[in-house]
C-alpha positions as CSV (number, residue, x, y, z in Angstrom):
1,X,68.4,18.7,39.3
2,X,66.8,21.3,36.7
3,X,63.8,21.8,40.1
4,X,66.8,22.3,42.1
5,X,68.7,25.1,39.9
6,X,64.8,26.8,38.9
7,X,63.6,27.1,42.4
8,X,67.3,28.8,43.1
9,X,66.6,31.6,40.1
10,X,63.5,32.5,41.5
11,X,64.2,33.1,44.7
12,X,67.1,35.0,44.2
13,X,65.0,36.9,41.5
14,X,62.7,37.6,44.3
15,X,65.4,38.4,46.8
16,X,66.6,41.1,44.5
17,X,63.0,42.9,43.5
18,X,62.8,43.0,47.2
19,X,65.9,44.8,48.1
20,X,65.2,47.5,45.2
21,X,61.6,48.1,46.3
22,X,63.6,48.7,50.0
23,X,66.1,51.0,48.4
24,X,63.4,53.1,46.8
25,X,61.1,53.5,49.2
26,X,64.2,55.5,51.3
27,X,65.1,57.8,48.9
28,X,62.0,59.2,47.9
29,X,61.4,63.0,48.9
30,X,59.5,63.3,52.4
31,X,55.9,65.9,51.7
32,X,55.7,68.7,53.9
33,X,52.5,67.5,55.3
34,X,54.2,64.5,56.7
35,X,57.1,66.9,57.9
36,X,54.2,68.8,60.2
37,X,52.7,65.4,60.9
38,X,56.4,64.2,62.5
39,X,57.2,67.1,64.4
40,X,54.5,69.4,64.9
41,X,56.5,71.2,67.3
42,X,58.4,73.0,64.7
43,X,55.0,75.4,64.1
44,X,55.5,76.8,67.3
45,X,58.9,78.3,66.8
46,X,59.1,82.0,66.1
47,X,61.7,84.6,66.5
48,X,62.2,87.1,69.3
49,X,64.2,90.1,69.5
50,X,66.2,89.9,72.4
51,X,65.9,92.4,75.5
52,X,69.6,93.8,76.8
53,X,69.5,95.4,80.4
54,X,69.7,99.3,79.8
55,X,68.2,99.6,76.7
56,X,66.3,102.9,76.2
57,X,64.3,104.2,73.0
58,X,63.4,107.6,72.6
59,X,61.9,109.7,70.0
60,X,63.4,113.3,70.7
61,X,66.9,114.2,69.9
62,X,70.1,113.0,71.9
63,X,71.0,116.7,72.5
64,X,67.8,119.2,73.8
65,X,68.0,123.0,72.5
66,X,67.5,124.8,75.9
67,X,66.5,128.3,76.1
68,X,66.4,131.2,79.2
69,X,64.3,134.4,78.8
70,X,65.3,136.7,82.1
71,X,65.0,139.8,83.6
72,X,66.8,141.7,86.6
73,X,68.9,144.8,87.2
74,X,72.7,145.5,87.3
75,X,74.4,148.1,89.4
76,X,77.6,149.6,87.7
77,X,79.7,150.1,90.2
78,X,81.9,152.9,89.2
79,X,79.1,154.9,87.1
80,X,76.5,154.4,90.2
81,X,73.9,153.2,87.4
82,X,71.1,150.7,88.4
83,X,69.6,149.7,85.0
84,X,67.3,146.8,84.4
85,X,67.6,143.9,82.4
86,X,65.9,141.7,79.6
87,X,67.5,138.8,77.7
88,X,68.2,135.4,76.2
89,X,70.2,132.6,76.2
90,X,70.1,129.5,74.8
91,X,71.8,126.8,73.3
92,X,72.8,122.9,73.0
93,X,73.1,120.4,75.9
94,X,76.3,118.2,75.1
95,X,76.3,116.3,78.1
96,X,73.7,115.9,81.0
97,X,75.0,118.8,82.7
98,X,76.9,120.8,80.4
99,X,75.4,123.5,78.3
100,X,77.0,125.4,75.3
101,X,75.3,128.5,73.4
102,X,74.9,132.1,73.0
103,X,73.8,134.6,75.3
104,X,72.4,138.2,74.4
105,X,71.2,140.5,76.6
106,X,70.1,144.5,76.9
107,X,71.0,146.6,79.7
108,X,69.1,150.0,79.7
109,X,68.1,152.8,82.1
110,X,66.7,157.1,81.7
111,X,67.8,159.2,83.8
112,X,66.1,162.7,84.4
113,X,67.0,166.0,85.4
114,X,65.2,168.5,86.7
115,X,64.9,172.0,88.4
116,X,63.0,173.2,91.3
117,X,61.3,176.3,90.3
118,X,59.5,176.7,93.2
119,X,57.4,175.2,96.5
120,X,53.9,175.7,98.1
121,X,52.2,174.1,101.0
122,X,49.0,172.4,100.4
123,X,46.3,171.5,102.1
124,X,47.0,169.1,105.1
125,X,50.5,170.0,105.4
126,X,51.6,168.0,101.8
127,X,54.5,170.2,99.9
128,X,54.2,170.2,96.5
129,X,57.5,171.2,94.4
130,X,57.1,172.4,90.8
131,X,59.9,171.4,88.8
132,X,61.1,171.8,85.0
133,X,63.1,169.1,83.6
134,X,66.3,170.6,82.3
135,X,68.0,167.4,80.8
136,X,67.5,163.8,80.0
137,X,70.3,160.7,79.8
138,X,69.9,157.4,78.5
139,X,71.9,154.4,78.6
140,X,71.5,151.1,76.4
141,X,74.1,148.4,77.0
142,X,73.9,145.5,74.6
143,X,76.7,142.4,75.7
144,X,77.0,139.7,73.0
145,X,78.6,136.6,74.6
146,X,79.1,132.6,74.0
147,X,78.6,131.2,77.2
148,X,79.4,127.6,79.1
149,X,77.6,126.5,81.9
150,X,77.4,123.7,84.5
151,X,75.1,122.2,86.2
152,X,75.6,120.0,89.6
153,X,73.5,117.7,91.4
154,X,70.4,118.8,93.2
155,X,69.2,118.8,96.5
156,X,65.6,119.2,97.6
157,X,64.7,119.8,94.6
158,X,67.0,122.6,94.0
159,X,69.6,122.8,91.2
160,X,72.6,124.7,91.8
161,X,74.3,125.7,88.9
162,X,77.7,128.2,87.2
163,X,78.6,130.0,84.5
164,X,81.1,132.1,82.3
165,X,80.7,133.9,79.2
166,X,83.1,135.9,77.1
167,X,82.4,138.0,73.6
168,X,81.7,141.4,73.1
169,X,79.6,144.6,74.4
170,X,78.2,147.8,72.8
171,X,77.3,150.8,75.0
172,X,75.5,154.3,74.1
173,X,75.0,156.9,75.6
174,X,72.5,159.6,74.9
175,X,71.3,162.9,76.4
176,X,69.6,166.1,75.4
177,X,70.0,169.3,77.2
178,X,66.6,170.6,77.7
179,X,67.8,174.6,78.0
180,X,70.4,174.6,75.5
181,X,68.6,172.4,72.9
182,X,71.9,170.2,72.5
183,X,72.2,166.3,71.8
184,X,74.7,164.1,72.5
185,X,75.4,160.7,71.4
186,X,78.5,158.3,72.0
187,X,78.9,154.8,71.2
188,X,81.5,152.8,72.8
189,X,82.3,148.8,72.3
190,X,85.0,146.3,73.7
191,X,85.4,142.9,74.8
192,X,84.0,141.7,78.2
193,X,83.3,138.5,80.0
194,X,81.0,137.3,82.5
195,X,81.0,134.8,85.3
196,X,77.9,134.0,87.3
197,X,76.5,130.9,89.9
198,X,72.7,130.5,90.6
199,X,70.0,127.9,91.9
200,X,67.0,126.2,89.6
201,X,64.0,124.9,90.8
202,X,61.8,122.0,88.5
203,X,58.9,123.5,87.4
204,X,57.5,120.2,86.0
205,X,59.4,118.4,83.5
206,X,60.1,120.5,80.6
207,X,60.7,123.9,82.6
208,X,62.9,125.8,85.7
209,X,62.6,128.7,87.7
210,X,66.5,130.0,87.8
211,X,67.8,132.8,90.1
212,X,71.4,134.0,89.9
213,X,74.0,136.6,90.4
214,X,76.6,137.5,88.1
215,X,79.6,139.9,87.4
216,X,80.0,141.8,84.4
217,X,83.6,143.1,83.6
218,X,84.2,145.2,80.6
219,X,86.5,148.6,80.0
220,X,84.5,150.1,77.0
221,X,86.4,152.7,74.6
222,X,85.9,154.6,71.6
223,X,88.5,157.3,69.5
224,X,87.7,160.8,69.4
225,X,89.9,163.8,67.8
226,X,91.4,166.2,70.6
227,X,91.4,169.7,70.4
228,X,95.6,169.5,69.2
229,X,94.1,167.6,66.3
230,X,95.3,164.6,67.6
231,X,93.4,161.5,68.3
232,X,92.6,160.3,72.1
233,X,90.3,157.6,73.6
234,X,87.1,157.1,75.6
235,X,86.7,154.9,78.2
236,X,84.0,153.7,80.0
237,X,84.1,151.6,82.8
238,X,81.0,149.0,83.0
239,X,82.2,146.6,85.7
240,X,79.8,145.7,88.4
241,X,77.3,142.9,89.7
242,X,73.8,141.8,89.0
243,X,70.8,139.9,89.3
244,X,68.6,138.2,86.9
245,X,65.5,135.8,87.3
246,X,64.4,133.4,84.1
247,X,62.5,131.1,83.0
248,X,64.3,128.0,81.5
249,X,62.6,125.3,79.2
250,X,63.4,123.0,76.2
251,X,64.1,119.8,78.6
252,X,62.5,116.4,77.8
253,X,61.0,114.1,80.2
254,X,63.1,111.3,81.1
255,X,62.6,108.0,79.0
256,X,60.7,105.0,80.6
257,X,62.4,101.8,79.9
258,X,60.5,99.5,77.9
């Protein structure tokens, strides 16, 4: 009986070391290196930024400063004046085809007068005039204007483009009487505006050729004292059309998607 009871102890004494040798084995901590050696897949896993459709990088600024330097003439239509023309303008694009900025441009043109003192016949039938300049006028028109413009789709390569401007203009006149040995000098100002439609053409991808017309309308005064001793007021009437040519450039190539 006491075999019976001893062999009983001992195996549940061994049933029990067995069963806690089990238990440990299953919680102890699994090594990285046997982490790699289960599942060596996990090595290959490495992040990606993702791609969307559209997505475009670029490294000049959202808006492009664009900027015209023309020339041309403009022909006053009620002063019969044909002066040339040099200027700027320039500004911000806010959209694709809208344009904001400042324009600034100076109008100017001499005019001489002269007298025939007398005439001879040259050789070969040529008539040569001797003449004494008697007088000399000049004209310097300076418009100051904030500007819009618009752009529309092209065709052919072509660009067609309009405009309106609005601010203000100086005018003065000068002229010296060569006989008498008198001067004069005026200046007259007021507001004027400006509306004009023209045609681009690409250069490459940063510049355009532009050619347009425009109108220029402007009533320009000043105050003088009368002979009463009362004051009274100048005008001068600058209204009439134009031409000017210019070079455009400030646009960035278009960005390649990645």
């Amino acid at each position: 009986m006491s075999n019976r009871i001893r062999l009983t102890l001992t195996g549940v004494v061994a049933l029990g070391v067995w069963v806690g040798t089990a238990i440990a084995s299953d919680s102890l901590p699994v090594s990285g290196f046997a982490l790699l050696q289960v599942d060596p897949r996990l090595s290959a896993v490495h992040y990606q930024p993702a791609n969307f459709p559209g997505q475009e990088t670029s490294s000049g600024p959202e808006r492009p400063f664009v900027s015209q330097l023309h020339g041309g003439y403009f022909n006053g239509s009620a002063n019969n004046t044909a002066p040339f023309i040099v200027g700027l303008r320039a500004g911000p694009m806010v959209d694709k085809r809208l344009q904001v900025g400042l324009l600034v441009d100076w109008v100017h043109q001499t005019k001489n007068l002269s007298n025939i003192l007398s005439t001879s016949q040259a050789p070969g039938g040529i008539k040569v005039d001797v003449k004494q300049d008697s007088a000399r006028a000049l004209m310097n028109l300076v418009p100051m204007m904030a500007f819009v413009q618009a752009s529309g789709w092209g065709l052919l390569g072509f660009l067609p483009y309009i405009g309106a401007a609005g601010g203000y203009e100086v005018l003065v006149l000068s002229a010296d009487d060569f006989i008498s040995g008198k001067s004069f000098e005026s200046t007259f100002g007021g507001w004027a505006y400006q509306v004009w439609a023209g045609v681009g053409f690409p250069l490459g991808e940063r510049t355009k050729l532009n050619g347009e017309l425009f109108v220029n309308e402007a009533i320009l005064g000043r105050s003088v004292a009368s002979t009463n001793g009362q004051s009274a007021h100048e005008n001068v009437d600058m209204n009439g059309i134009g031409f000017r040519l210019g070079l455009s450039w400030g646009y960035h190539p278009k960005v390649k998607k990645q």
